[in-house]
Backbone as CSV, one residue per row, in Angstrom:
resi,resn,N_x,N_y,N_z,CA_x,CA_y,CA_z,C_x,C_y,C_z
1,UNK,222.958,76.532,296.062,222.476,77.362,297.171,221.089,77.897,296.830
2,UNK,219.842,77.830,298.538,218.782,77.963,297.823,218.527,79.028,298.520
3,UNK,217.681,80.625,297.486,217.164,81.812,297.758,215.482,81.333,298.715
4,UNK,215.488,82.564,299.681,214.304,82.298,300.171,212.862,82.594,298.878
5,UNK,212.386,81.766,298.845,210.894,82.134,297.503,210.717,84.073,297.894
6,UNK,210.739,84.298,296.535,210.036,85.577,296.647,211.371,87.459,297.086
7,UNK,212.407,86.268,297.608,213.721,87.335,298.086,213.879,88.133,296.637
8,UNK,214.114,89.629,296.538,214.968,90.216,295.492,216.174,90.243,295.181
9,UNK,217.054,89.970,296.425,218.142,90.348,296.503,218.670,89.137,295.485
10,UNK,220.063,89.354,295.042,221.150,88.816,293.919,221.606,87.682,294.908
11,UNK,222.327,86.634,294.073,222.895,85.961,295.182,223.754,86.301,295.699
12,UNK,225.126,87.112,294.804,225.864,87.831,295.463,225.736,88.659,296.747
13,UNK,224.545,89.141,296.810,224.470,90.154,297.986,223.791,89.015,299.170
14,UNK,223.009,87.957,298.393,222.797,87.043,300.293,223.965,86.552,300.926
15,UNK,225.005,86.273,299.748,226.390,85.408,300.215,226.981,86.774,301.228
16,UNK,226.841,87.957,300.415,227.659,88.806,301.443,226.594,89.472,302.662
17,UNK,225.872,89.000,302.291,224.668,88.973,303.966,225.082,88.020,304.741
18,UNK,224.947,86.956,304.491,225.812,85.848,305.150,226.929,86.193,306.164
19,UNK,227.749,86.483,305.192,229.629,86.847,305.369,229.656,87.938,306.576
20,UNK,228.752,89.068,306.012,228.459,90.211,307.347,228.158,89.626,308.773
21,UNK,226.879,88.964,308.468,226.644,88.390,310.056,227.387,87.721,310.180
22,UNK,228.528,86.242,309.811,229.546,85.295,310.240,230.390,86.402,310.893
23,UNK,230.932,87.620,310.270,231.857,88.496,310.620,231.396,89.129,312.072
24,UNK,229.971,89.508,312.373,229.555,90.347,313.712,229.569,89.224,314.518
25,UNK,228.872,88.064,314.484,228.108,86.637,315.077,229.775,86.165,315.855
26,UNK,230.658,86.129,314.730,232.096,85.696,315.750,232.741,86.278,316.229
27,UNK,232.798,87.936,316.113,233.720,88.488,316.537,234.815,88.741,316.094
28,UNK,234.546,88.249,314.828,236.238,88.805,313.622,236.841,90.060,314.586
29,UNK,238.058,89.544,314.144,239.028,90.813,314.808,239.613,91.635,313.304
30,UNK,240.104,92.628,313.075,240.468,93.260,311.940,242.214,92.309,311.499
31,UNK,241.977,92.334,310.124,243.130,91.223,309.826,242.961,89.947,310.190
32,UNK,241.610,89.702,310.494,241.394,88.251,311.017,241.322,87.711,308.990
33,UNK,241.821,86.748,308.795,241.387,86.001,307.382,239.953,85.238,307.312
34,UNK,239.448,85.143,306.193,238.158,84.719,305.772,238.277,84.005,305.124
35,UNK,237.072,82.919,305.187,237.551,81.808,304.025,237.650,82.130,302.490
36,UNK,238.561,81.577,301.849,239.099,81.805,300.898,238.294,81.582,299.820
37,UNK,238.357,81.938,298.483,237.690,81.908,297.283,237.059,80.736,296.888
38,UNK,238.174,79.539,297.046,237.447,78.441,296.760,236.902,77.552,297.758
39,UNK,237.414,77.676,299.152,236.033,77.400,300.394,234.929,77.927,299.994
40,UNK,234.577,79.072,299.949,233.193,80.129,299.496,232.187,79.422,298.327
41,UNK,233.105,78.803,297.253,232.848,78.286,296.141,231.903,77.000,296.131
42,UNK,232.527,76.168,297.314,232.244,74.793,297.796,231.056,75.140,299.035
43,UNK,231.614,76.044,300.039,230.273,75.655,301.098,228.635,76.564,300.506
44,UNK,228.756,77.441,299.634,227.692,77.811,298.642,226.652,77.088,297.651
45,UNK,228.032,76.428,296.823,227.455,75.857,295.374,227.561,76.681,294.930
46,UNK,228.408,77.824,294.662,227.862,79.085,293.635,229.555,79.304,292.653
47,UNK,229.493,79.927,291.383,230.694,80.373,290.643,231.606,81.285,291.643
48,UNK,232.790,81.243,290.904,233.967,81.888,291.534,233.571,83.794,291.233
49,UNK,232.713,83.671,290.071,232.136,84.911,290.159,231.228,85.724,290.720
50,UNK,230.131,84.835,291.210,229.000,85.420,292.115,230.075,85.955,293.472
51,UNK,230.746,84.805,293.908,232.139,84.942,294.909,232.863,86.242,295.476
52,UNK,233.422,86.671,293.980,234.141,87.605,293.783,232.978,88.516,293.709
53,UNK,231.710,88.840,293.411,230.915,89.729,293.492,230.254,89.729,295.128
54,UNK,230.521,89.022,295.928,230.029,89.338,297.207,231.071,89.997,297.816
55,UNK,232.617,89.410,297.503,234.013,90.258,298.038,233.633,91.484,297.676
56,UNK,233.496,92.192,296.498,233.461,93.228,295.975,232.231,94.130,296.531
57,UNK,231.055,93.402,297.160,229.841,94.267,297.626,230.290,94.577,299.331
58,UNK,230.863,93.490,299.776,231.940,93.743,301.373,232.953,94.665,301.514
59,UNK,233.859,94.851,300.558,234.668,95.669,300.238,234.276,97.223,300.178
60,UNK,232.765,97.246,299.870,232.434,98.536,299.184,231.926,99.226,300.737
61,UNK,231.081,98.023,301.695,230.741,97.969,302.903,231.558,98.625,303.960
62,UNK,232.836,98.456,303.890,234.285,98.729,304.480,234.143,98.103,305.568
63,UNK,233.840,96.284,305.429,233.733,95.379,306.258,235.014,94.536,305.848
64,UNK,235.641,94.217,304.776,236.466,93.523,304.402,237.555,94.434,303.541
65,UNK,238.605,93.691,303.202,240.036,94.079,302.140,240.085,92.563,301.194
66,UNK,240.309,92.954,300.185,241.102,91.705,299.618,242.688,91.727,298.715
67,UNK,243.415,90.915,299.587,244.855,91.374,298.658,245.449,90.123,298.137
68,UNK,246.343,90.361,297.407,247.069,89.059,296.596,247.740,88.730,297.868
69,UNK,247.544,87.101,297.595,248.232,86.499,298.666,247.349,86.121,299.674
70,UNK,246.627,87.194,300.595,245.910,87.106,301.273,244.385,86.948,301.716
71,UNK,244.243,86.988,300.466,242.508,86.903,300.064,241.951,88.048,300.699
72,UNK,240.463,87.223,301.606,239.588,88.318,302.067,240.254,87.999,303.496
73,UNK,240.170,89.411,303.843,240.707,90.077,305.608,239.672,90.932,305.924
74,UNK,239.546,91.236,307.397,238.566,91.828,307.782,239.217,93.457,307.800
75,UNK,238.746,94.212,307.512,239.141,95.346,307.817,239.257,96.376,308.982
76,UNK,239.709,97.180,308.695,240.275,97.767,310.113,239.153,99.150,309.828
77,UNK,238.351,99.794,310.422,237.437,101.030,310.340,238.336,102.140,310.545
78,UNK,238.356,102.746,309.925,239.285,103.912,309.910,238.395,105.467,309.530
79,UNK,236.933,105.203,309.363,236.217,106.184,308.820,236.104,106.752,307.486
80,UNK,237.550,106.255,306.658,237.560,106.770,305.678,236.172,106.871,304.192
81,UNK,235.806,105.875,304.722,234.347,105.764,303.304,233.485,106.453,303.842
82,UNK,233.394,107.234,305.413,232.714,107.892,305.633,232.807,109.360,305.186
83,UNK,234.132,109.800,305.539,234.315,110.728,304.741,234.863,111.064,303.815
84,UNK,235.004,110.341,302.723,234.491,110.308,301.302,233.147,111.076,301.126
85,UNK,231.910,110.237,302.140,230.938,110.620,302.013,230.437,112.079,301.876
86,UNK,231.175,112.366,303.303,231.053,114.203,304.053,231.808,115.176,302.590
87,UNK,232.864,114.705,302.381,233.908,115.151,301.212,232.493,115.581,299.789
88,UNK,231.711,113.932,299.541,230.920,114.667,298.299,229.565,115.051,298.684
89,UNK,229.154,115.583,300.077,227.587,115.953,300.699,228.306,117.462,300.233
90,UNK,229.497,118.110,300.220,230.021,119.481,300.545,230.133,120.230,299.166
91,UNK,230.645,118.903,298.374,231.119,119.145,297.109,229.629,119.086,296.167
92,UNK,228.352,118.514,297.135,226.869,118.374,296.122,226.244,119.787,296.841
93,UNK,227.351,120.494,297.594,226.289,121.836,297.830,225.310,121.788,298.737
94,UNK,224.796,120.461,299.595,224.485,120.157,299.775,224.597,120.237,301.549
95,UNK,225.235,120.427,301.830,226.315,120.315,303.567,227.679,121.121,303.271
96,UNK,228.031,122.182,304.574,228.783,122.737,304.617,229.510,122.452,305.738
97,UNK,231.200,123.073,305.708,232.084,122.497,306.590,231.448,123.218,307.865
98,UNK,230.651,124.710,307.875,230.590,124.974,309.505,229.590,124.050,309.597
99,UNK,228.559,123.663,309.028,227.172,122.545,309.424,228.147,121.414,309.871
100,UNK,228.931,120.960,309.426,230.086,119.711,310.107,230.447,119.500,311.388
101,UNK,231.230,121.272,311.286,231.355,121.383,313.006,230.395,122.155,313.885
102,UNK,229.198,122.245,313.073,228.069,122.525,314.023,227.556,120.898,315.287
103,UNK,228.084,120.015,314.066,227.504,118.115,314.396,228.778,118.173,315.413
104,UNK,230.152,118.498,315.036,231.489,118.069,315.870,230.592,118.757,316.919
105,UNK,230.738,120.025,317.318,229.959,120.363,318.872,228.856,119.664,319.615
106,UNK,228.010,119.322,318.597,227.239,118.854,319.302,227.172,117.563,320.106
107,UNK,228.446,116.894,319.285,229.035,115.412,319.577,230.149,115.439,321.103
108,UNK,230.456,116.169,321.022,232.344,116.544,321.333,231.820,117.279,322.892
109,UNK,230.993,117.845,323.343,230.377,118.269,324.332,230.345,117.191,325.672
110,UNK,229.194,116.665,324.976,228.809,115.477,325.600,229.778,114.423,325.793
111,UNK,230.549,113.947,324.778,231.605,113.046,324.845,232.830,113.673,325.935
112,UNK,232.922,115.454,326.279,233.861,115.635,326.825,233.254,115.278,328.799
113,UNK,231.658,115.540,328.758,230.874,115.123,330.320,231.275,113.685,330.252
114,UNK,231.145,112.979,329.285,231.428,111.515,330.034,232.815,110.925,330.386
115,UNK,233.670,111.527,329.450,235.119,111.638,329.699,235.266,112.252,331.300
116,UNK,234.343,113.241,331.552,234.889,113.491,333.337,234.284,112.517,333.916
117,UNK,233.055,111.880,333.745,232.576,110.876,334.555,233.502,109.714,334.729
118,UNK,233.935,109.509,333.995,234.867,108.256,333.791,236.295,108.284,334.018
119,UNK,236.899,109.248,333.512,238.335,109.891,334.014,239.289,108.652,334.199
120,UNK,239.189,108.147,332.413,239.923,106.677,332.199,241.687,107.092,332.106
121,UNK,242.565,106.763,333.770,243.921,107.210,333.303,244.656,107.325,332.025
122,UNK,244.783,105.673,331.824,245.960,105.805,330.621,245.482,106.748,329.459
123,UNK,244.001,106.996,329.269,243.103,108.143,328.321,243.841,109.645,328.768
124,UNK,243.694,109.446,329.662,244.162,111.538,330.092,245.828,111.066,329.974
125,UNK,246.124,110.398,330.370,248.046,110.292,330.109,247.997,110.595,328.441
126,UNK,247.243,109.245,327.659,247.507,109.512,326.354,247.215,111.409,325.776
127,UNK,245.944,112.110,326.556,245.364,113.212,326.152,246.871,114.151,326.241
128,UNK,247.246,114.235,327.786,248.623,114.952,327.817,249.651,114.659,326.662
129,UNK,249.518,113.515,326.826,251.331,113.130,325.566,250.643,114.247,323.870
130,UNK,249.406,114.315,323.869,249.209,114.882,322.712,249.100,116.196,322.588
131,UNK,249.228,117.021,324.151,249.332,118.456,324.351,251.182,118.734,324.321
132,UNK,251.832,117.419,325.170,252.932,117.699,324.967,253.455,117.708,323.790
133,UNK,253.132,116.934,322.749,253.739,116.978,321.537,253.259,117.708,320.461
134,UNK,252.082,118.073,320.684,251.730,119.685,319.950,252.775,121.090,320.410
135,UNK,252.841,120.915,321.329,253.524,122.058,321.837,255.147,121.478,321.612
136,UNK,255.738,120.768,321.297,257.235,120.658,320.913,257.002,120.733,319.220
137,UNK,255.317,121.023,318.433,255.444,120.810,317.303,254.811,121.948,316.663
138,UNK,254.906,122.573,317.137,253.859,123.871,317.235,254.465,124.786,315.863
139,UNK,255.725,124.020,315.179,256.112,125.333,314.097,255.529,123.846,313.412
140,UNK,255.416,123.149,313.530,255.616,121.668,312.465,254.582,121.869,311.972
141,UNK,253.896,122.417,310.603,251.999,122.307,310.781,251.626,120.846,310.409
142,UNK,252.116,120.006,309.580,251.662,118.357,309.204,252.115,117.849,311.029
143,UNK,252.420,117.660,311.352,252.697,117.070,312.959,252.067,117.692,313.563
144,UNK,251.736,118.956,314.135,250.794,119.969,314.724,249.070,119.289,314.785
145,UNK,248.683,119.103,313.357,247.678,118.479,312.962,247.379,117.045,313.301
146,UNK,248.103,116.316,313.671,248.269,115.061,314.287,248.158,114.776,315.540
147,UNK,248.474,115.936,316.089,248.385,115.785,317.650,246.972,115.918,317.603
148,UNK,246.852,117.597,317.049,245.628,118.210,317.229,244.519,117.241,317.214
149,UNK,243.934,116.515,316.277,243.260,115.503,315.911,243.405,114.276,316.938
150,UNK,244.678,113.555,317.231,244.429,112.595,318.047,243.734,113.092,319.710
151,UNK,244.504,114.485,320.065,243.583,114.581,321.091,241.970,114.746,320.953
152,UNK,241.138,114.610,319.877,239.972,114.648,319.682,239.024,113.215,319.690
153,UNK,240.394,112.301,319.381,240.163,111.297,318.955,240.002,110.398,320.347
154,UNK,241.009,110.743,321.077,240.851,110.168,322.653,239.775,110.397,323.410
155,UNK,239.218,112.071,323.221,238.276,112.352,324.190,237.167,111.392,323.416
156,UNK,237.174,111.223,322.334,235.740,109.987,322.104,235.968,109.430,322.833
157,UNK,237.142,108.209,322.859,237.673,106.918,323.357,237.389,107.079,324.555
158,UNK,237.606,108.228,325.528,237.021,108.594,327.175,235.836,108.295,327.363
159,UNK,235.145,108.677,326.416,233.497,109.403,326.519,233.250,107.699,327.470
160,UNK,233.818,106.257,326.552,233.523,104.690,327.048,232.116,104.775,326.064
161,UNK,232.002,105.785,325.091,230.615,104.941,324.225,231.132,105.250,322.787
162,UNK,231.045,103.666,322.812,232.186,103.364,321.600,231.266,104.026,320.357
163,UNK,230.134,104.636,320.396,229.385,105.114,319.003,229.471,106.379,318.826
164,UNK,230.499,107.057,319.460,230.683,108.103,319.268,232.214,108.201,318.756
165,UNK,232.721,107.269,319.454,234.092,106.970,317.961,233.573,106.841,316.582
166,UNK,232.395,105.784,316.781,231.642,105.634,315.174,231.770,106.690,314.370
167,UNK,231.166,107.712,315.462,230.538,109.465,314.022,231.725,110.025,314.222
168,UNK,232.448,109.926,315.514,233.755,111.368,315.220,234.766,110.478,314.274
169,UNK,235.053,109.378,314.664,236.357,109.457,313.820,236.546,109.893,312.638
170,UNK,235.095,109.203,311.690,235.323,110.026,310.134,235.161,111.329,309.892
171,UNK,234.708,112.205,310.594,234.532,113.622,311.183,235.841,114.276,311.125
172,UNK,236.855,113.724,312.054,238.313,113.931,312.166,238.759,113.775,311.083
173,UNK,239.050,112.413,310.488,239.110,111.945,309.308,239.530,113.137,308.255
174,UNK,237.922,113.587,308.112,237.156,114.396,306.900,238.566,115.734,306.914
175,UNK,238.292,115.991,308.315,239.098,117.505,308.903,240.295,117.227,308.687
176,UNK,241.197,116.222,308.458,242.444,116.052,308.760,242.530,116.525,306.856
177,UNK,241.370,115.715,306.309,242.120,116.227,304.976,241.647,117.298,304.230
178,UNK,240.790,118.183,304.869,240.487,119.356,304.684,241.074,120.679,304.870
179,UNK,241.812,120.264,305.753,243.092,121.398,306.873,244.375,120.908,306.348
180,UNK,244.591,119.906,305.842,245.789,119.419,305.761,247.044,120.496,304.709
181,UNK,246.002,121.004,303.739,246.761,121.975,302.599,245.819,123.449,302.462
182,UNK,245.507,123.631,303.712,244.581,125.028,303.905,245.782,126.035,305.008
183,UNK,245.744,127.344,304.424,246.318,128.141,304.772,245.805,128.710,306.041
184,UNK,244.464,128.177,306.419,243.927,128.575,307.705,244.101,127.819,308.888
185,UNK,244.499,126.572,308.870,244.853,126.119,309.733,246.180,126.040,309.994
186,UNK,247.523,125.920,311.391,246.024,125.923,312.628,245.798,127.152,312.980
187,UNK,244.863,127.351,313.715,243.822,128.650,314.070,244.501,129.113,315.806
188,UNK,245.864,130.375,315.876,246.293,130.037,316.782,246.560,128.714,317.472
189,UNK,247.275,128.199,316.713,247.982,126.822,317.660,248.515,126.818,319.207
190,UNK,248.707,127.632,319.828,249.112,127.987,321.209,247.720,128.116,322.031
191,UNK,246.644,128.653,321.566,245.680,129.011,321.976,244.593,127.727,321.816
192,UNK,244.749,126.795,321.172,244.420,125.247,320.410,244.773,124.414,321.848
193,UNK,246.289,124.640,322.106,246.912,124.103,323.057,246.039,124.140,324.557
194,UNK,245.823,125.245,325.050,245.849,126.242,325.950,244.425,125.484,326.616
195,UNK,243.627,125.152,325.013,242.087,125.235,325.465,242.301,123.172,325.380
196,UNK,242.860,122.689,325.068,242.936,121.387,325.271,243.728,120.768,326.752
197,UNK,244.170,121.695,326.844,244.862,121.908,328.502,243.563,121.928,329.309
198,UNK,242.772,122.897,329.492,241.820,123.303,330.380,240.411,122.021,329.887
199,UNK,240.354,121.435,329.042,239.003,120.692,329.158,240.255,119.459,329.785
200,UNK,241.149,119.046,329.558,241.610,117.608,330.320,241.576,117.865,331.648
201,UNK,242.215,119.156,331.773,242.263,119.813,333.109,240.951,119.208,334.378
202,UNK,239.845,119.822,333.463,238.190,119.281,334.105,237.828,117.723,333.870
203,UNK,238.522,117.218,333.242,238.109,115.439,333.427,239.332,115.091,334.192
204,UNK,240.231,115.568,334.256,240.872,115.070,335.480,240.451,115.471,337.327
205,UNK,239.692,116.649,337.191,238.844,116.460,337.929,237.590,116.203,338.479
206,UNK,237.364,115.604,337.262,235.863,114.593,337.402,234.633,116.049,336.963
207,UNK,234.990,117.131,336.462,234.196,118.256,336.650,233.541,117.973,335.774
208,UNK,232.125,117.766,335.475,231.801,117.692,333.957,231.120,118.834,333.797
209,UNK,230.813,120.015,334.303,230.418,121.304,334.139,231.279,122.001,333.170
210,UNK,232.461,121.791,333.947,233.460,122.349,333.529,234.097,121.851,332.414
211,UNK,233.952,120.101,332.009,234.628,119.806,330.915,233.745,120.562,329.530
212,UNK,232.652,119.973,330.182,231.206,120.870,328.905,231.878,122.252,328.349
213,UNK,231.979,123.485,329.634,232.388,124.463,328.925,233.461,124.635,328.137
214,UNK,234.600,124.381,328.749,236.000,124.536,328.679,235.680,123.583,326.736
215,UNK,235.158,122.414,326.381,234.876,122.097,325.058,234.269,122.979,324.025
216,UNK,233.182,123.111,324.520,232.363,124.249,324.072,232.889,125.474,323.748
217,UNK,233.754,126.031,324.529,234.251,127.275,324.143,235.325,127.190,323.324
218,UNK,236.263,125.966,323.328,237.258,125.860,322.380,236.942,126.033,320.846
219,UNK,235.503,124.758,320.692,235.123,124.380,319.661,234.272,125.779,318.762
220,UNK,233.772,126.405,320.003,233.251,127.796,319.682,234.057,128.784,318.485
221,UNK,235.024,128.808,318.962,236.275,129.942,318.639,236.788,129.034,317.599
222,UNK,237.074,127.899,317.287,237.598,127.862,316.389,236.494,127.697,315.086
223,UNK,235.209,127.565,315.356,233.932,128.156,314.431,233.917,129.392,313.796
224,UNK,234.282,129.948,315.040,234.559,131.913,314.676,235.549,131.959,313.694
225,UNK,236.485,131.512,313.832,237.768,131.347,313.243,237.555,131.350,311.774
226,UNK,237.250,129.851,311.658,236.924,129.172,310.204,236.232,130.397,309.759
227,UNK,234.943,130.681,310.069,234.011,132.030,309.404,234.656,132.947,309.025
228,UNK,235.847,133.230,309.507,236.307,134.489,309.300,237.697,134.656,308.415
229,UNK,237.978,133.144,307.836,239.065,132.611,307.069,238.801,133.208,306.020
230,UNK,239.554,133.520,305.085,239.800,133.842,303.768,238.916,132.055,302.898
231,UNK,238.122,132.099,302.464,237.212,131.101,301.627,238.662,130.752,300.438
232,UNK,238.330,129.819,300.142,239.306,129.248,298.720,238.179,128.644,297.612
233,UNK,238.543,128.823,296.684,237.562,128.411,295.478,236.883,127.266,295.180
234,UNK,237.597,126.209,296.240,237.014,124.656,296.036,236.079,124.600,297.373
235,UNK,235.901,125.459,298.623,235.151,125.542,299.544,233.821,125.910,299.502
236,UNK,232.974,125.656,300.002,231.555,126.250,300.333,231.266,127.389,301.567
């Protein structure tokens, strides 16, 4: 296999330049399989090690998985290497959790106006099933947190601009495992409820004035909230 004259890059990393665009260029679906170690080996010319060093630079990408048995698979985005990221910006002192949900507001606003513009049914059915089952879970706090979060997760999915799933999901992500063993959450759970009621409320009627506020003020209060939590020693 021949480098363009003058390229820096390793071969490992053109093979997994390659592999990236084959993966966008077709449309891999997640769990779609990739050619295998020793296809890679043959349509290259290159060692089973340069190979295994492009798996390993894809992997790091959170474009691919590789498992026994199954080789390389495409992966499923789940946000998680993102917030990893957010996890050590907080832990370098560097970014704090209200600066986080200063970004969630500023995201979550807007995503809640296009959610009324659009007012995608089976989206507001799914939004309800997650008010209903907060509220049958409301002593549960690990289930509580699940709802809580997926209804955040939908109003992206409403917004119809899929790049705002991009930034919230690992956002959520980050929050799910930040709250998960914190004594402060949830922050009035009834009142959590109450205010996720009233912004679906306004995209079910197409209001986007109203979805804006009714977000805004939720996301507001539970800012206040956090500020006013008892701090723990591993927090900023």
């Amino acid at each position: 296999m021949s480098q363009t004259p003058g390229s820096r890059k390793r071969l490992p990393e053109v093979i997994a330049d390659r592999l990236q665009r084959e993966i966008v260029e077709t449309g891999a679906q997640p769990d779609d399989r990739l050619p295998t170690e020793v296809e890679l080996v043959e349509r290259y010319g290159v060692s089973r090690t340069v190979v295994r060093e492009a798996a390993r630079l894809l992997v790091q990408r959170g474009l691919v998985t590789v498992t026994p048995g199954r080789g390389m698979v495409v992966a499923r985005f789940d946000g998680k290497l993102i917030s990893e990221q957010f996890a050590m910006l907080m832990q370098a002192s560097n970014g704090t959790f209200d600066q986080l949900l200063e970004l969630r507001l500023a995201i979550e606003v807007q995503m809640a106006v296009l959610a009324a513009e659009g007012q995608v049914v089976h989206l507001i059915a799914a939004m309800q099933e997650t008010i209903d089952r907060g509220e049958a879970s409301i002593d549960e706090r690990e289930r509580f947190l699940e709802f809580d979060m997926a209804f955040h997760e939908l109003l992206a999915e409403s917004s119809g601009n899929p790049y705002f799933g991009l930034v919230s999901k690992p956002i959520n992500e980050f929050m799910r495992s930040h709250y998960r063993n914190r004594a402060s959450y949830p922050s009035d759970p009834r009142r959590t409820l109450e205010e996720h009621t009233e912004i679906l409320s306004a995209i079910r009627r197409g209001d986007t004035f109203g979805a804006r506020h009714a977000t805004e003020e939720h996301l507001r209060r539970l800012r206040r909230a956090r500020r006013n939590a008892p701090v723990s020693a591993d927090e900023h």
